[in-house]
VMD Tcl script that builds the backbone (N, CA, C; Angstrom):
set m [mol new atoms 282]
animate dup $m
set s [atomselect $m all]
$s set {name element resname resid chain x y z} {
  {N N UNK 1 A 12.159 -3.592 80.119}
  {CA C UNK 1 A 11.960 -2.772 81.303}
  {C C UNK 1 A 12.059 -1.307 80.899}
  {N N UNK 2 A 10.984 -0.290 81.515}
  {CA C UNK 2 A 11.058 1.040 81.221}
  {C C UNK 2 A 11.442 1.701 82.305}
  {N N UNK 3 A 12.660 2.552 81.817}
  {CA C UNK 3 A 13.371 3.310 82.973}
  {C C UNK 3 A 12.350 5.014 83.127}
  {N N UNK 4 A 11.817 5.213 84.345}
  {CA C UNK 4 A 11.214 6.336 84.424}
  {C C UNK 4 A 12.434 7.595 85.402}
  {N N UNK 5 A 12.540 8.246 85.443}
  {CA C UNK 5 A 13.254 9.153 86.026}
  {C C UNK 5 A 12.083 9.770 86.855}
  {N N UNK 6 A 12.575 10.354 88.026}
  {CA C UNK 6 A 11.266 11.489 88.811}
  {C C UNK 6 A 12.313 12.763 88.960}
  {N N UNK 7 A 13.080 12.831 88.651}
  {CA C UNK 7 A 14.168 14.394 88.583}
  {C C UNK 7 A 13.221 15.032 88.130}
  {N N UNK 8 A 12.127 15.327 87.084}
  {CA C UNK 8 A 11.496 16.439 86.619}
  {C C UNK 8 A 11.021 16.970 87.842}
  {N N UNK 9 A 10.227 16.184 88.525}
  {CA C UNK 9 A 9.448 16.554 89.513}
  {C C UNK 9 A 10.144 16.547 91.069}
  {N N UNK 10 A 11.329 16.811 90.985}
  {CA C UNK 10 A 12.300 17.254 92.221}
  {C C UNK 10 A 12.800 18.486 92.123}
  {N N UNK 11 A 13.275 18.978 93.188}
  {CA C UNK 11 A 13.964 17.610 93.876}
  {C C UNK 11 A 13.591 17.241 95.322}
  {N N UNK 12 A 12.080 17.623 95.681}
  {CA C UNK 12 A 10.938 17.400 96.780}
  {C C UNK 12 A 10.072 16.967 95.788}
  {N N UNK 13 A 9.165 16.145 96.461}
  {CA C UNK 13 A 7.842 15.820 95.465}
  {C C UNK 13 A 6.981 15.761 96.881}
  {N N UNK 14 A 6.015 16.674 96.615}
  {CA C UNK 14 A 5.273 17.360 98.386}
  {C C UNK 14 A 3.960 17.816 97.986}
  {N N UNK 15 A 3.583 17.332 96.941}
  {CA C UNK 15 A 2.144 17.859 96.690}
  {C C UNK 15 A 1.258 17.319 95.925}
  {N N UNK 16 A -0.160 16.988 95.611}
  {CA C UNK 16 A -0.938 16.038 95.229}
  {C C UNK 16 A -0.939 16.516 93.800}
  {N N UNK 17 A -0.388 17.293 93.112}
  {CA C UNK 17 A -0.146 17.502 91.846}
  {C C UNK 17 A 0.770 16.760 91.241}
  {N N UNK 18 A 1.517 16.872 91.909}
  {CA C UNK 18 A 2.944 15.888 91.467}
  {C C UNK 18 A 2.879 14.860 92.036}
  {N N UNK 19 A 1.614 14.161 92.850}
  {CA C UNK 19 A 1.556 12.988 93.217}
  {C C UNK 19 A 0.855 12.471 92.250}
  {N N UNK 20 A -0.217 12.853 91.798}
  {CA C UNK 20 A -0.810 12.556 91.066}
  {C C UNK 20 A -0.368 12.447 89.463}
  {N N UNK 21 A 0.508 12.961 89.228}
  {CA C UNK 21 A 1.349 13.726 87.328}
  {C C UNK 21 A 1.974 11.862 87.938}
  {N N UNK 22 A 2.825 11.788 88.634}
  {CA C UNK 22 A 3.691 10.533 88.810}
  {C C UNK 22 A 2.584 9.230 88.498}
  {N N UNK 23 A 1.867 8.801 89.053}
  {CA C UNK 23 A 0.823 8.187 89.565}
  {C C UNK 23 A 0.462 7.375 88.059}
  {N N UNK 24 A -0.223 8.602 87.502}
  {CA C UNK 24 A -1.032 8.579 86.222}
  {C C UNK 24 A 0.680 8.066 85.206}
  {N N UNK 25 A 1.566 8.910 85.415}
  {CA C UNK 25 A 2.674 8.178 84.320}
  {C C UNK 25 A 2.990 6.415 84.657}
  {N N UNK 26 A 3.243 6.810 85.747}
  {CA C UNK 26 A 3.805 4.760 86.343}
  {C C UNK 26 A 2.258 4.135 85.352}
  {N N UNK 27 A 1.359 4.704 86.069}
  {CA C UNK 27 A -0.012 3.753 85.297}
  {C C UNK 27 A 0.368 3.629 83.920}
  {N N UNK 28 A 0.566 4.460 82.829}
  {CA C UNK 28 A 0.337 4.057 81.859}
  {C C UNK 28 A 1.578 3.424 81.332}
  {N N UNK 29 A 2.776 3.731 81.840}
  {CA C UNK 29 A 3.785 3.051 81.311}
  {C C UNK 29 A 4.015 1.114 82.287}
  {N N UNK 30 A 2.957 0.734 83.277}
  {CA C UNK 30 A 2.395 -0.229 83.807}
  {C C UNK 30 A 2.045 -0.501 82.578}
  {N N UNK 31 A 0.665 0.129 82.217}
  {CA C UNK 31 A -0.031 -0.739 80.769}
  {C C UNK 31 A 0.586 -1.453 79.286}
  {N N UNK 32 A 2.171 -0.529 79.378}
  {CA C UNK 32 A 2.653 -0.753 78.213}
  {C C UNK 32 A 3.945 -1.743 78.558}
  {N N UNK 33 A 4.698 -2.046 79.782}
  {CA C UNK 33 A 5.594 -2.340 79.958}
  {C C UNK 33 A 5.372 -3.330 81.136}
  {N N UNK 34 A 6.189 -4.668 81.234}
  {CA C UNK 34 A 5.462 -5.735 82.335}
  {C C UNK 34 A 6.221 -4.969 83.810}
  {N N UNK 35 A 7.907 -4.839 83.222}
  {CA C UNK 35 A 8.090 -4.034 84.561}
  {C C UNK 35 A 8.863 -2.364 83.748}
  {N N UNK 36 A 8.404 -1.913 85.403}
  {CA C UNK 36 A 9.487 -0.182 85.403}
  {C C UNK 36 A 10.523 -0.514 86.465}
  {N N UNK 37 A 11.341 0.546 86.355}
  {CA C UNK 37 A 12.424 0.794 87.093}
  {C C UNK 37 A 12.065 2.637 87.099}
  {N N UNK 38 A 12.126 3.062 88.627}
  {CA C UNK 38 A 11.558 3.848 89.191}
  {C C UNK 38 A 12.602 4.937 89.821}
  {N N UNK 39 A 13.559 5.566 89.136}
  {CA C UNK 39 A 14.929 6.079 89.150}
  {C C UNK 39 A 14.548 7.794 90.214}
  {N N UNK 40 A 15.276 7.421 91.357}
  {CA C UNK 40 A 15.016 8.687 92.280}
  {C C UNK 40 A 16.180 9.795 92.126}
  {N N UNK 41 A 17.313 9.561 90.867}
  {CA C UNK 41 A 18.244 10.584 91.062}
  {C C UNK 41 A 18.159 12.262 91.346}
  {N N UNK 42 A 18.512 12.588 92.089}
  {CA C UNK 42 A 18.313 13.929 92.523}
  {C C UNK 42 A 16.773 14.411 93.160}
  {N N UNK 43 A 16.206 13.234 93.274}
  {CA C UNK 43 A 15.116 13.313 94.513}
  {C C UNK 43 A 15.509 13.367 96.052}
  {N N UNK 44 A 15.381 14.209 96.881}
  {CA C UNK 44 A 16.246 14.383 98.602}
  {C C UNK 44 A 14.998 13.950 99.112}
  {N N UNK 45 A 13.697 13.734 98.835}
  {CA C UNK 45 A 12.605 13.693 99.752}
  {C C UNK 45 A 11.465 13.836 98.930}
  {N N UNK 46 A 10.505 12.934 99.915}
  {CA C UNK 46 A 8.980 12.873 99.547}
  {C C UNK 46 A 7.929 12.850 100.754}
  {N N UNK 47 A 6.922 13.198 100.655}
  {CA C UNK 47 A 6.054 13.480 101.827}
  {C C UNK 47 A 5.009 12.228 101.699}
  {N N UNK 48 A 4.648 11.877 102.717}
  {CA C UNK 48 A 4.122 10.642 102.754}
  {C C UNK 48 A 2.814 10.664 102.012}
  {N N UNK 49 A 1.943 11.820 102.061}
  {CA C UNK 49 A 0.945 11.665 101.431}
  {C C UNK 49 A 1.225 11.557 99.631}
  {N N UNK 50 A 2.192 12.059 99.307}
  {CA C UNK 50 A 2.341 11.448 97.643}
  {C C UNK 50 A 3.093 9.851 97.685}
  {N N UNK 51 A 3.500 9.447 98.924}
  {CA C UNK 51 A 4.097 8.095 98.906}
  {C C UNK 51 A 3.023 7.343 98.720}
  {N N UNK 52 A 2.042 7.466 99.680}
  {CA C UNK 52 A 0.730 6.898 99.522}
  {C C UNK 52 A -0.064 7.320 98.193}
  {N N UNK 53 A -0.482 8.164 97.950}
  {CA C UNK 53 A -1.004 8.701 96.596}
  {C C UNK 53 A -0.222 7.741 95.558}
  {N N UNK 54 A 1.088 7.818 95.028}
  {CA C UNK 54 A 1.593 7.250 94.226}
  {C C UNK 54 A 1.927 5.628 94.659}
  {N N UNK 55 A 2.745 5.124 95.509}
  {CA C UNK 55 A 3.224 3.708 95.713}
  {C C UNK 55 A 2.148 3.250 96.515}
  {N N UNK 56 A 1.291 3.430 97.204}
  {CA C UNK 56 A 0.491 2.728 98.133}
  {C C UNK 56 A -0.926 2.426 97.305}
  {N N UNK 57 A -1.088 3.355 96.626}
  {CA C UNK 57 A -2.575 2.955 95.064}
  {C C UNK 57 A -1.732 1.612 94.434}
  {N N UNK 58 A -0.743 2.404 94.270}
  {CA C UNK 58 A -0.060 1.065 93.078}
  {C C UNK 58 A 0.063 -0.552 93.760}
  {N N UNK 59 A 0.672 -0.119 94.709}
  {CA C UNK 59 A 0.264 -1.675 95.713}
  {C C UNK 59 A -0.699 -2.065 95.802}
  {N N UNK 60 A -2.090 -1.876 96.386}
  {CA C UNK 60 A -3.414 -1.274 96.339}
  {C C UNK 60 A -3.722 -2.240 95.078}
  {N N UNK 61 A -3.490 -1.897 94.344}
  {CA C UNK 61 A -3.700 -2.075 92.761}
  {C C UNK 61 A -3.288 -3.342 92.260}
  {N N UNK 62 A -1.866 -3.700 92.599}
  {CA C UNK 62 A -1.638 -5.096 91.384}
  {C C UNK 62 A -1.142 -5.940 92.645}
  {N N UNK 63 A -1.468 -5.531 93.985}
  {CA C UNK 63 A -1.331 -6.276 95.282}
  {C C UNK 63 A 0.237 -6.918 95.062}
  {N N UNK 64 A 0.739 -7.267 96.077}
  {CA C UNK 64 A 2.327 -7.519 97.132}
  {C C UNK 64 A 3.139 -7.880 96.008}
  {N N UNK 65 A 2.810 -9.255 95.913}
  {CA C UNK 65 A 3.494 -10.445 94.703}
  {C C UNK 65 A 3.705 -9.514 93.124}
  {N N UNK 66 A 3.070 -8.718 92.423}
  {CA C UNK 66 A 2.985 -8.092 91.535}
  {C C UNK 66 A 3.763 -6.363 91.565}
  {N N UNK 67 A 3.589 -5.623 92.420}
  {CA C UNK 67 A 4.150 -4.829 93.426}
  {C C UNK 67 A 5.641 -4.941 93.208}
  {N N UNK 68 A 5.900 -5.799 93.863}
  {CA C UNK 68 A 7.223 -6.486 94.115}
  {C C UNK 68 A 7.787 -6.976 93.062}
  {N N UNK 69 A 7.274 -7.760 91.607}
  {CA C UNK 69 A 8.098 -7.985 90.781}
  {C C UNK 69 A 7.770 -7.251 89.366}
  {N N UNK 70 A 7.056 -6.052 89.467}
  {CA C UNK 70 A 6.911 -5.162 88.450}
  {C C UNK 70 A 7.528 -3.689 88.914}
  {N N UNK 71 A 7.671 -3.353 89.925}
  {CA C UNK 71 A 8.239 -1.847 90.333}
  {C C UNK 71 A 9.870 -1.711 90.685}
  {N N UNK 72 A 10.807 -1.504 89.868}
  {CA C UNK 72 A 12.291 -1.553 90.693}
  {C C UNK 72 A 12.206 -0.686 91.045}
  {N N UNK 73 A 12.900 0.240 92.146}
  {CA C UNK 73 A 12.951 1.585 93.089}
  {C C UNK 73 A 14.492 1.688 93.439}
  {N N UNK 74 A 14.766 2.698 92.162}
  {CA C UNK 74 A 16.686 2.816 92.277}
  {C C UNK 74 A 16.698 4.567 92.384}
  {N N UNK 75 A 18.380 4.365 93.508}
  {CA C UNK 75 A 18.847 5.741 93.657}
  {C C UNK 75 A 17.921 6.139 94.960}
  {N N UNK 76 A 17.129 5.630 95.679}
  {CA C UNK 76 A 15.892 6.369 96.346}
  {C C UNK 76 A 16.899 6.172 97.994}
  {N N UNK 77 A 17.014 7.253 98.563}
  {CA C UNK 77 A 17.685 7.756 100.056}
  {C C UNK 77 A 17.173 6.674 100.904}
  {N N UNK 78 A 17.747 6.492 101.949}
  {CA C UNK 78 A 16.740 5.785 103.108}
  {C C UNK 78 A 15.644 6.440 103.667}
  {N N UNK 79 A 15.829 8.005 103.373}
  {CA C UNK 79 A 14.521 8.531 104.137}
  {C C UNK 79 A 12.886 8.345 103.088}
  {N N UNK 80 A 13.693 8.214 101.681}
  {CA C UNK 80 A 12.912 8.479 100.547}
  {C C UNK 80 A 12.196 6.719 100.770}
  {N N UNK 81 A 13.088 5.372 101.068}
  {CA C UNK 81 A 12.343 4.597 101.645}
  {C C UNK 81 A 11.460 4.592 102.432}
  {N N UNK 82 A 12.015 5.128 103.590}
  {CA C UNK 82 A 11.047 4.387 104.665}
  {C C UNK 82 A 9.802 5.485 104.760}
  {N N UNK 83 A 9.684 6.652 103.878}
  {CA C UNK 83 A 8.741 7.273 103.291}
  {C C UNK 83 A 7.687 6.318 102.436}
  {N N UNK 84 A 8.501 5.649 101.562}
  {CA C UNK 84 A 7.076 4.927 100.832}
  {C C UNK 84 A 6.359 3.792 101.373}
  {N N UNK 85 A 7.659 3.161 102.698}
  {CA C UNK 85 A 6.753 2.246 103.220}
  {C C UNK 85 A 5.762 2.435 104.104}
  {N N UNK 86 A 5.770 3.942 104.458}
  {CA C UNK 86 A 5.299 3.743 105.365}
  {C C UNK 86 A 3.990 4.906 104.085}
  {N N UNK 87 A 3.885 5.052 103.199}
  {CA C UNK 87 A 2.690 5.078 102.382}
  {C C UNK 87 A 2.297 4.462 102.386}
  {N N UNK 88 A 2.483 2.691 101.698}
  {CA C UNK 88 A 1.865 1.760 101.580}
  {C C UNK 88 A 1.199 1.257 102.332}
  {N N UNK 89 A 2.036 1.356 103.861}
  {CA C UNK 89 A 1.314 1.020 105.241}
  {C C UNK 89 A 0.040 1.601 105.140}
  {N N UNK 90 A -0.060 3.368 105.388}
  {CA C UNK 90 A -0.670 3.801 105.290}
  {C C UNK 90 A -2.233 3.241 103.943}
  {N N UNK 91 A -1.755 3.223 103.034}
  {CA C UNK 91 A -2.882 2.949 101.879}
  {C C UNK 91 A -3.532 1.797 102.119}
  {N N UNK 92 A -2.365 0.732 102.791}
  {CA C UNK 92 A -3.438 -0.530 102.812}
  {C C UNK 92 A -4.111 -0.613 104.227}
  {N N UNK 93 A -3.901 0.319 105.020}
  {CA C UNK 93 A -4.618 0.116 106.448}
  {C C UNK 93 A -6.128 0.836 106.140}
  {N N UNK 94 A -6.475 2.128 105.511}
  {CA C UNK 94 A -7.634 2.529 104.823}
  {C C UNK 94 A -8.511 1.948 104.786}
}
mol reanalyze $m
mol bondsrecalc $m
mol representation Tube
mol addrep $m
């Protein structure tokens, strides 16, 4: 399992630059590793459009069952949750 940190890119992540820098890293460390662990320390918040940009492609992508047993999501607030679910919502209603 590959531990990714998102502290570089905090401690807001609010913009399609840094939705996208995240996005493209999970992808390639996806290609090299069966699962990540997705470490939010010192992240306070995310805006839904990089929730979607980043976690809702990725769902999108290796669909629920795969999703679910390749992505761990540690340290992440309740707001920083119900932020990505409601990306994913968002990505798969599209």
């Amino acid at each position: 399992m590959k531990v990714i940190s998102l502290n570089p890119y905090g401690p807001i992540i609010s913009n399609e630059t840094q939705g996208a820098g995240i996005h493209r890293l999970l992808c390639e460390e996806l290609s090299k590793n069966d699962i990540i662990e997705v470490q939010f320390n010192g992240i306070v918040a995310m805006v839904t459009l990089c929730a979607k940009q980043i976690f809702g492609q990725l769902y999108k992508d290796l669909g629920a069952a795969e999703f679910k047993r390749r992505i761990k999501l540690t340290n992440a607030n309740e707001d920083i949750k119900a932020v990505i679910i409601e990306g994913i919502t968002n990505a798969i209603s599209n």
